[in-house]
C-alpha positions in Angstrom: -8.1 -9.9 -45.9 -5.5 -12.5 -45.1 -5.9 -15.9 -45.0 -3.9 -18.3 -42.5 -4.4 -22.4 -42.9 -4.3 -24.0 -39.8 -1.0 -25.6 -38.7 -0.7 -28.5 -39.1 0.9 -29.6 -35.6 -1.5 -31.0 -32.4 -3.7 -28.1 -31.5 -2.6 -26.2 -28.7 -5.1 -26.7 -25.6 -5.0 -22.7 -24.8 -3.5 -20.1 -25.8 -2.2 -16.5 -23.5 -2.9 -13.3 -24.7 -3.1 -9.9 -23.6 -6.4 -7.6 -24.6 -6.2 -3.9 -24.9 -9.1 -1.7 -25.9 -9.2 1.8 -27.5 -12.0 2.9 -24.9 -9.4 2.5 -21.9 -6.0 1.5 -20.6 -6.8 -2.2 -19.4 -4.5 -4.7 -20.8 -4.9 -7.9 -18.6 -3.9 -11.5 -19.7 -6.3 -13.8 -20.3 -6.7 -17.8 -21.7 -8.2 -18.6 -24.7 -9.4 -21.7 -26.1 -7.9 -21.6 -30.2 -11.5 -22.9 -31.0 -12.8 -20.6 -30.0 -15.4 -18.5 -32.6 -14.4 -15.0 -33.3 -17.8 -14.4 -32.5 -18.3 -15.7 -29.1 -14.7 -14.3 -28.8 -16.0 -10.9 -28.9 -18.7 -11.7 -26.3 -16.2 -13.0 -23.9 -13.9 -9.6 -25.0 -17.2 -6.9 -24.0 -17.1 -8.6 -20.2 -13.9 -8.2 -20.3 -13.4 -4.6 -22.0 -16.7 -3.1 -21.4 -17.1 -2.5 -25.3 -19.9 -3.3 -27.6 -19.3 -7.4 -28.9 -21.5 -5.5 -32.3 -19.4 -2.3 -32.2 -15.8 -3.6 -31.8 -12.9 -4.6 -34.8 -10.1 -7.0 -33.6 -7.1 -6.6 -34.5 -3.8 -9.2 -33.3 -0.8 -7.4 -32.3 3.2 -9.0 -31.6 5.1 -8.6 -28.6 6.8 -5.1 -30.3 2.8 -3.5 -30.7 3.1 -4.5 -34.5 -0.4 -5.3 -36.1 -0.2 -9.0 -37.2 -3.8 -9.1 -38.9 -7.5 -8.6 -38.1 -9.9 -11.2 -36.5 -12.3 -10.4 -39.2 -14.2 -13.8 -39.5 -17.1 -14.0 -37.3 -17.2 -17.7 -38.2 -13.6 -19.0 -37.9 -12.0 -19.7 -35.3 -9.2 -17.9 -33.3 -6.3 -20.6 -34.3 -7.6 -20.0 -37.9 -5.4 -17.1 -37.3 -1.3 -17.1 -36.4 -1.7 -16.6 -32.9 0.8 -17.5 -30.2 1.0 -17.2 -26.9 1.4 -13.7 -25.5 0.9 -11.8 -28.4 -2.3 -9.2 -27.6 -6.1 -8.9 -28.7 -6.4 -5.1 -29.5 -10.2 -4.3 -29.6 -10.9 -1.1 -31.1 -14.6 0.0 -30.0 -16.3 1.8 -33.2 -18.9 2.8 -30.8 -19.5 6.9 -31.4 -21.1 7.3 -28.3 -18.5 6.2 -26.7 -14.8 8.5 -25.5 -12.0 7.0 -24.3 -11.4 6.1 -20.2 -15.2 6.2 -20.7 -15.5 2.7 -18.3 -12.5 3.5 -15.9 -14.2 7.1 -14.7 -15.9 6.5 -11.3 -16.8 10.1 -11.1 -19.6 9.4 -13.7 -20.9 6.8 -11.6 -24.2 7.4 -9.6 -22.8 6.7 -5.9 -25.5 5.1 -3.0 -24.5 7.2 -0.1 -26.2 7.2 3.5 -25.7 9.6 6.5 -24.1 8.2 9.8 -27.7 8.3 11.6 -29.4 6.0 8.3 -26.2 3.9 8.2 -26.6 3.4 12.2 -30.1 2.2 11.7 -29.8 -0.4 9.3 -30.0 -4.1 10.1 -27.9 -5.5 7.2 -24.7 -3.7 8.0 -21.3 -4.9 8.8 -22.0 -2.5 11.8 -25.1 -3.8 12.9 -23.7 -7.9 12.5 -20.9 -6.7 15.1 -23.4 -5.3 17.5 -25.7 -8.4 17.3 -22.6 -10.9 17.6 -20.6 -8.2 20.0 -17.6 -8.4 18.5 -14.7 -6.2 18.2 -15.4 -2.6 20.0 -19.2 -4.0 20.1 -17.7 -6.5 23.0 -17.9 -5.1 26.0 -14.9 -7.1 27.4 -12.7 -6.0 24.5 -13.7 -3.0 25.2 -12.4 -3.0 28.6 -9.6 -4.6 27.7 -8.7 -1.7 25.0 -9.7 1.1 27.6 -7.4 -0.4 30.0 -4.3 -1.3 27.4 -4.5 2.5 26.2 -4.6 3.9 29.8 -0.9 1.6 30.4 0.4 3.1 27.3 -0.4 6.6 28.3 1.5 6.0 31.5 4.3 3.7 30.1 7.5 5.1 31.3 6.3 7.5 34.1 7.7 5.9 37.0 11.1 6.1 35.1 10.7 9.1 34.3 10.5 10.5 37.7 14.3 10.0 37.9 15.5 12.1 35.0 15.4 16.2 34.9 16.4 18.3 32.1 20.0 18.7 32.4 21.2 15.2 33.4 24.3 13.5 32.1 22.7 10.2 30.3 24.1 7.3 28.6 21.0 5.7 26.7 21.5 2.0 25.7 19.1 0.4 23.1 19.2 -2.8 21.9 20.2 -3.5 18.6 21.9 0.1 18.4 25.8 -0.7 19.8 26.9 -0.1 23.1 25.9 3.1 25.5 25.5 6.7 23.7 26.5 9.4 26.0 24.8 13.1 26.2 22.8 15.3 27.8 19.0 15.2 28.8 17.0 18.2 26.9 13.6 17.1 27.3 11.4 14.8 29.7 7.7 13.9 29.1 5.0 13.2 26.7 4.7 13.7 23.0 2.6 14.4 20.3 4.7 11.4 17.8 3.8 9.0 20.5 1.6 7.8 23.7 3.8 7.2 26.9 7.0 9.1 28.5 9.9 9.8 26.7 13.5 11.4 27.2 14.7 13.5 24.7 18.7 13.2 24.6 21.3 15.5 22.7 24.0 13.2 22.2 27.4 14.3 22.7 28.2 12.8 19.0 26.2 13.1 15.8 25.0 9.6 16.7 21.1 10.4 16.8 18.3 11.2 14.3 17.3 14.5 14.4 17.7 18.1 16.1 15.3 17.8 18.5 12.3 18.2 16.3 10.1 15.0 15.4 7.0 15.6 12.7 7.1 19.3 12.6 7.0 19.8 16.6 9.9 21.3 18.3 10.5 20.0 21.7 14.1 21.5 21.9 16.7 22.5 19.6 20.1 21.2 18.7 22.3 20.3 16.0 21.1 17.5 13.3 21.6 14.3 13.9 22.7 14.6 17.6 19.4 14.4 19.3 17.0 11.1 19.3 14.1 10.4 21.8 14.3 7.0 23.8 11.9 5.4 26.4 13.0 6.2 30.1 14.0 3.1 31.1 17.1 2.8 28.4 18.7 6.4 29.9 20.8 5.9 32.9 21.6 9.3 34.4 24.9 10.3 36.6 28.3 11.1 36.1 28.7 10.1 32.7 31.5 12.8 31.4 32.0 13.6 27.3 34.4 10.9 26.2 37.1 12.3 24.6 40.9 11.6 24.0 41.7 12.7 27.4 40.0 9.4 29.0 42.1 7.0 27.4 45.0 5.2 28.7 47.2 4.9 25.8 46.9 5.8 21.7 
């Protein structure tokens, strides 16, 4: 075994190391006090690691994963050893018993599950302190309130809608996107992607988002990229003709 003396600058405070273990794939970083005993060291390891403070060896590893020495001395003290800060505590757990990602399986864990009806019945439930306290959808007000904001949104757009038929020359202006984008209305209604009304619009330039499909649904068909659905009240139908070179004054 190696021997280390003690250095013989002011003792460091604390010192920040990593810990691995050979039973699973933790590796979190943690402060130690250099006075520490390598004893009580390994106590403070098995919280940490899960491993057995009797059935583990420790060894100190660099920055590269290169093993420096092993905390062998029950009775000395971690700065008896060379260790700086973020070097890592490996602990290799000798236990037979035990295989590796032994502590990290949840699958092996014995699970407390309840049916909705025992769940319901309980007192001590986050459940059952919302009912008491009628908060959230336990509030009959909010509850209103929610009933009423999901009826607007089911509606939102209908009375805009009313004005726009399959067919239409559009322009559809949406802030944030540049000025008007002119097409050709292809769809007008509800939606599966959405609550509310909605236009769909085959532009007249590959200006848009998809081709008239949105989450596997097709709601009409078109080329990529020219179609895009927008809320009633950004399309403005009427005589809105396909721009081309012919509608400018000069080149």
């Amino acid at each position: 075994n190696l021997l280390f003396a003690n250095c013989l600058c002011a003792p460091r405070m604390v010192v920040t190391l990593f810990v691995s273990c050979s039973s699973n794939t933790i590796s979190p970083e943690r402060r130690f006090d250099p006075g520490v005993k390598i004893a009580k060291l390994k106590g403070m390891l098995e919280i940490i690691t899960g491993a057995n403070a009797g059935l583990m060896d420790l060894r100190l590893m660099d920055a590269k994963g290169a093993e420096v020495c092993r905390l062998d001395n029950n009775d000395a003290d971690l700065g008896y050893y060379p260790v700086e800060d973020f070097m890592r505590i490996h602990v290799v757990d000798t236990n037979p018993s035990t295989s590796a990602g032994e502590y990290e399986d949840v699958s092996k864990v014995e699970k407390f599950e309840l049916t909705e009806d025992e769940y319901t019945k309980r007192t001590d439930t986050v459940r059952a302190f919302k009912e008491r306290n009628k908060l959230g959808r336990f509030n009959p007000e909010n509850q209103a309130k929610m009933i009423e904001e999901a009826a607007k949104k089911e509606v939102e757009g209908q009375e805009e809608a009313a004005g726009i038929k399959v067919g239409d020359r559009c322009q559809a202006t949406l802030p944030g996107h540049g000025g008007p984008k002119r097409g050709t209305v292809r769809y007008v209604g509800k939606t599966q992607f959405q609550t509310g009304y909605w236009v769909g619009v085959q532009y007249d330039e590959p200006v848009g988002k998809h081709n008239g499909s949105v989450e596997g649904v097709a709601y009409f068909t078109c080329p990529d990229k020219y179609s895009a659905f927008v809320r009633p009240a950004t399309v403005e139908v009427g005589d809105f003709p396909e721009e081309g070179f012919d509608d400018l004054d000069e080149m």
